[in-house]
N, C-alpha and C positions, 0 to 999 in steps of 0.2 A: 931669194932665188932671182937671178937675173933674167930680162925678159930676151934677152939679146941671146941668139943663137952662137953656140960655139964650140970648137972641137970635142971639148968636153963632154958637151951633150952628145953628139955622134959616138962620141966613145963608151958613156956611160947606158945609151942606145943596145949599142952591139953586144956590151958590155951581160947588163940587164936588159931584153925587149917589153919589159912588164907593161900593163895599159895603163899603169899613173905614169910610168917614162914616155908611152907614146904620145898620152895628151900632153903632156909637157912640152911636150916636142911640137906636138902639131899648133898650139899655141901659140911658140915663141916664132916658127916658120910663119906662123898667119900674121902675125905682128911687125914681122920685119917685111912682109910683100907686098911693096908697091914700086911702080914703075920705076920714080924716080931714085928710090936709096938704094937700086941692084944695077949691074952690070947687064946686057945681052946673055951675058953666060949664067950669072948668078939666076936671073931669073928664070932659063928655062931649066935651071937647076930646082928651083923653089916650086915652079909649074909643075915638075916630074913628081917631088915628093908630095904637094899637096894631093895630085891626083890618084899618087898612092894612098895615101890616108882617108881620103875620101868612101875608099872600098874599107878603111879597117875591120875586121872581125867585130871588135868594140865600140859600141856604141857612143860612149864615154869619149871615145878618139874624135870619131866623128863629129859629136856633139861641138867638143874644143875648138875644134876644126871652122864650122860652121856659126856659131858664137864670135869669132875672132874674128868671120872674113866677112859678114851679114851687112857689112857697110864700105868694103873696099869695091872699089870702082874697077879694078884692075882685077878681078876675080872671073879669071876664065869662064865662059860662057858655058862651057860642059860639065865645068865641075860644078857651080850655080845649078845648072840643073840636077845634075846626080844627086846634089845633097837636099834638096828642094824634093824632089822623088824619094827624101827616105823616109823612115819612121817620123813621126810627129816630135818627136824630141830634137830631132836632128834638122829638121825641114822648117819649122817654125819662125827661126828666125831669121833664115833667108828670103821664105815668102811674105813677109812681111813689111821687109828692110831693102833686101839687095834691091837694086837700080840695076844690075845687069843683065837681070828678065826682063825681056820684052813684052809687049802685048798679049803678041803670039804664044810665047811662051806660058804669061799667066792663064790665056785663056785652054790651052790645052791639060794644065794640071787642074784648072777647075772642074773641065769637064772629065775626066782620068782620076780626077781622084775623090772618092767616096768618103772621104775623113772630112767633120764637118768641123775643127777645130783649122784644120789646113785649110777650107775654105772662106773661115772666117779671117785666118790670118792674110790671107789676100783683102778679104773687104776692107780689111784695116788699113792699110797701106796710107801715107800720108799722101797720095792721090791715087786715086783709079782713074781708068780713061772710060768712056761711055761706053767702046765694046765690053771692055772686062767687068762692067757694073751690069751690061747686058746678059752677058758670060752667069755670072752670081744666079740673076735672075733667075733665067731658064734651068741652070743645072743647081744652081745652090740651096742647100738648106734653110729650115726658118731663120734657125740662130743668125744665120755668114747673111742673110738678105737683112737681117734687124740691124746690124753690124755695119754693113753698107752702106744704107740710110741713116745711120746716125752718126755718118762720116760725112764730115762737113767737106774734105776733100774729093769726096765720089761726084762724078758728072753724068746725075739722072739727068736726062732730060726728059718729056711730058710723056712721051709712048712708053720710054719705060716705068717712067711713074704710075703711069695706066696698068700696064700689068705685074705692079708687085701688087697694086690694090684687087688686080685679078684672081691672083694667086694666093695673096695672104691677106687677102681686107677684114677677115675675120680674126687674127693673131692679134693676141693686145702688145706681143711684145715686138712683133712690126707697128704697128700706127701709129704707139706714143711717141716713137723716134722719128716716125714719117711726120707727126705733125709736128713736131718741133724745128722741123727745118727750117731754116733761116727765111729761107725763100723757097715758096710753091706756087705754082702756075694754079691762074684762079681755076680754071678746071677740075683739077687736081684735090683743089681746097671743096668743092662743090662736091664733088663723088663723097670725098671724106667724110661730111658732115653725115651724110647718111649711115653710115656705117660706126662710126666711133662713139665713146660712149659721154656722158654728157659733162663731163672735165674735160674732156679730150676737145668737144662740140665749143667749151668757151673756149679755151684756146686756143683756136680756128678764127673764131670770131674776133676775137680781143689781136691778135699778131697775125693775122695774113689779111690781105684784102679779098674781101667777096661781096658780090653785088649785095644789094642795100635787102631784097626780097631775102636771099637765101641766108643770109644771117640775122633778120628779124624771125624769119620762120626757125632756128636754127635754137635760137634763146628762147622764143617762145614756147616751142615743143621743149626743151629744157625745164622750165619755168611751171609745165603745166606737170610734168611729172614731178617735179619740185611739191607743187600744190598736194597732190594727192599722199607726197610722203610727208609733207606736213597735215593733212586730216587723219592722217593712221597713226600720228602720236609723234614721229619723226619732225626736229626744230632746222628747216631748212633757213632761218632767217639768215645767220650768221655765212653762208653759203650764198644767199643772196647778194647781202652787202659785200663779197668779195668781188662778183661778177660785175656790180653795178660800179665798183670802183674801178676795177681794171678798164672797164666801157671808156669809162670817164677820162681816165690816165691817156686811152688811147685814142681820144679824139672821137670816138661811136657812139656814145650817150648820145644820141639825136634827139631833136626832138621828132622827127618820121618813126623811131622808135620805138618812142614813150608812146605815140599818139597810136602806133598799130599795137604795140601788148595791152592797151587801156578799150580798145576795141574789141577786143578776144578777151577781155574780162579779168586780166591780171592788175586788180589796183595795186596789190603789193609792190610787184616791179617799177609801178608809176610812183608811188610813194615814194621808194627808197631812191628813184631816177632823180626826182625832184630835190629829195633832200640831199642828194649828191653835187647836182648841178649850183645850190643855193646855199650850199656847206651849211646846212643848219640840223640840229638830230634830227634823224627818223619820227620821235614823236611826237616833234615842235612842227612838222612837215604835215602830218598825219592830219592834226588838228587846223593846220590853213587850210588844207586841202577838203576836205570833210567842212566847213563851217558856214553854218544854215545862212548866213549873211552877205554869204555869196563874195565878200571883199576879201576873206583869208585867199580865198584861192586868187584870185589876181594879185595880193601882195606878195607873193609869195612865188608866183610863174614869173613877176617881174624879176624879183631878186633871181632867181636860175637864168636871166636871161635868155626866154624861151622869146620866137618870134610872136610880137603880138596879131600876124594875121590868122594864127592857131589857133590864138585862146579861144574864139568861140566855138571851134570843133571839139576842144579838150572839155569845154563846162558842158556838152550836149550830152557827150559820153560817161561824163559821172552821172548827169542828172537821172539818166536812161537806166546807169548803174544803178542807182539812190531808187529810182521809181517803179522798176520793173524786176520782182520777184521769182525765183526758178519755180517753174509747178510742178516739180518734183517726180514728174514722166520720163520717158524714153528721151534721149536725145535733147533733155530741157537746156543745158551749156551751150549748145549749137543755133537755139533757137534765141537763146539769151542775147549770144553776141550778134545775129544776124536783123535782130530789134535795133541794137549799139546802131549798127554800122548801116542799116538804112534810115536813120535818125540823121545820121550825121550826112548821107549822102543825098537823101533830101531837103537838109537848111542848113546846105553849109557846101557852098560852090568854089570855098578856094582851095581847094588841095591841090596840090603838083600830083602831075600827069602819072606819075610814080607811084602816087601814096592810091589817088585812083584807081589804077588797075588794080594794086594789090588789094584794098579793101574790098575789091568789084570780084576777086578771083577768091577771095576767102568766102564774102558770100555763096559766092557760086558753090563752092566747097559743102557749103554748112545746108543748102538747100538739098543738097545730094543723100543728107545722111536724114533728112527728114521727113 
């Protein structure tokens, strides 16, 4: 079958008006209309009869109609909308596709139209502008908001970042996409951490930047529920060595880090930090770091090239770890690490101004719950 319009079809039309002859029809008219290969005549010729078809009885008409014209540039503003306005089979791939809607336009069918398949086909669009992601927000669905955000062409910017986390910070199937964004405003990355759950929390960590506090606290509250699912039989190791790798990969393995989870009483995370930093296993790490001679663990921070005006904050906080027992009471974790970290804040005066506060605010913390 040719795609090219001709007598024959109008005859075979009149002929037969059946609805596999009208799609036929309305196809090869969609196909031949554009500006340049019609006449003035021809084409308010080809305008009259698309706009007829547009109304078809038949879906199917419509459908051909809309499918053929979902990328011409040259597609009448009214008929764009009429077929945008119809059922979801017909509408889909205009709101999608067509460039002939305006702003105005997408933002009036978002809020006009209740169909969350039609809304998502808006979020889809190979760019949205800020109002019409605006638009999604306020009137859209979870789906068409997931949809949105996982559109690397959409232009969130920070307030409305702010209220999809308003409205959907609890959806897993908003976040995962919200966190994967290429790029989020460290604000944005801060709310998140709160609310997402702790795969979601490393990849926050590991791909966006956030202050140095909110992503040590971030892995470490990871980390400590990590712990408690590895005492209930659950092997969080192999989970671990993911996280500590990706740290590494991405430049965050610090040692400011190492030196606050080993503070708060996670030697594990310090181990496998260690044996990351110094490429050597896990249990060849284990055993410098642990050894009664006190020379593994400096052979050993040297190879990870950790700064040596650390190492004497790092040996106080094992030693305190090595020496000081949980007594098995109320609240015995909080008093554990608050022994760590006033050990180290009284013999050991060189920490950055940073690492300071924060040990000085987690004390505070741990005195609270005591």
């Amino acid at each position: 079958m040719s795609d090219h319009l001709s007598k024959d079809d109008v005859a075979k039309l009149l002929a037969e008006p059946s609805a596999a002859n009208r799609a036929d029809l309305a196809a090869k008219v969609a196909k031949q209309f554009d500006g340049a290969a019609l006449t003035a005549t021809e084409r308010r010729l080809a305008e009259d009869i698309i706009r007829v078809m547009a109304h078809d009885a038949v879906i199917r008409v419509r459908q051909s109609l809309a499918e053929n014209l979902k990328s011409n540039p040259a597609l009448p503003r009214d008929v764009a909308m009429t077929l945008a306005s119809d059922v979801e089979a017909v509408a889909l791939p205009i709101l999608q596709v067509s460039q002939v809607l305006s702003d105005e336009d997408l933002i009036e069918l978002v809020r006009s139209s209740r169909s969350e398949a039609k809304q998502t086909a808006i979020a889809k669009r190979d760019t949205v502008s800020a109002a019409v992601a605006d638009a999604l927000i306020d009137s859209g669905s979870e789906t068409a908001v997931a949809a949105l955000v996982a559109n690397a062409g959409a232009d969130l910017q920070e307030p409305s970042l702010n209220r999809v986390i308003d409205k959907f910070g609890d959806s897993e199937a908003v976040q995962a996409p919200l966190v994967q964004r290429e790029k989020l405003p460290m604000t944005i990355a801060e709310r998140l951490v709160a609310v997402v759950s702790d795969k979601l929390q490393n990849y926050l960590v590991t791909h966006h930047e956030l202050p140095a506090k909110v992503a040590a606290d971030a892995i470490l509250q990871s980390r400590e529920r990590a712990t408690v699912s590895l005492l209930s039989g659950e092997n969080s190791e192999e989970s671990l060595e993911r996280l500590v790798a990706q740290l590494s990969r991405t430049g965050r393995l610090t040692p400011s880090l190492l030196l606050r989870a080993l503070c708060t009483g996670d030697v594990a995370f310090f181990e496998f930090g260690i044996a990351a930093l110094s490429k050597v296993p896990v249990t060849n790490a284990r055993l410098l770091i642990h050894d009664a001679g006190r020379l593994g663990l400096k052979s050993i921070y040297e190879k990870a090239r950790m700064p040596q005006a650390l190492m004497p904050a790092f040996r106080i906080a094992l030693d305190v770890l090595h020496e000081t027992p949980y007594d098995g009471e109320e609240h015995d974790l909080e008093r554990h690490r608050r022994r760590v970290i006033e050990r180290i804040l009284t013999q050991y005066e060189e920490l950055a101004a940073e690492d300071l506060e924060y040990l000085l605010g987690k004390m505070g913390d741990m005195i609270k719950v005591d």
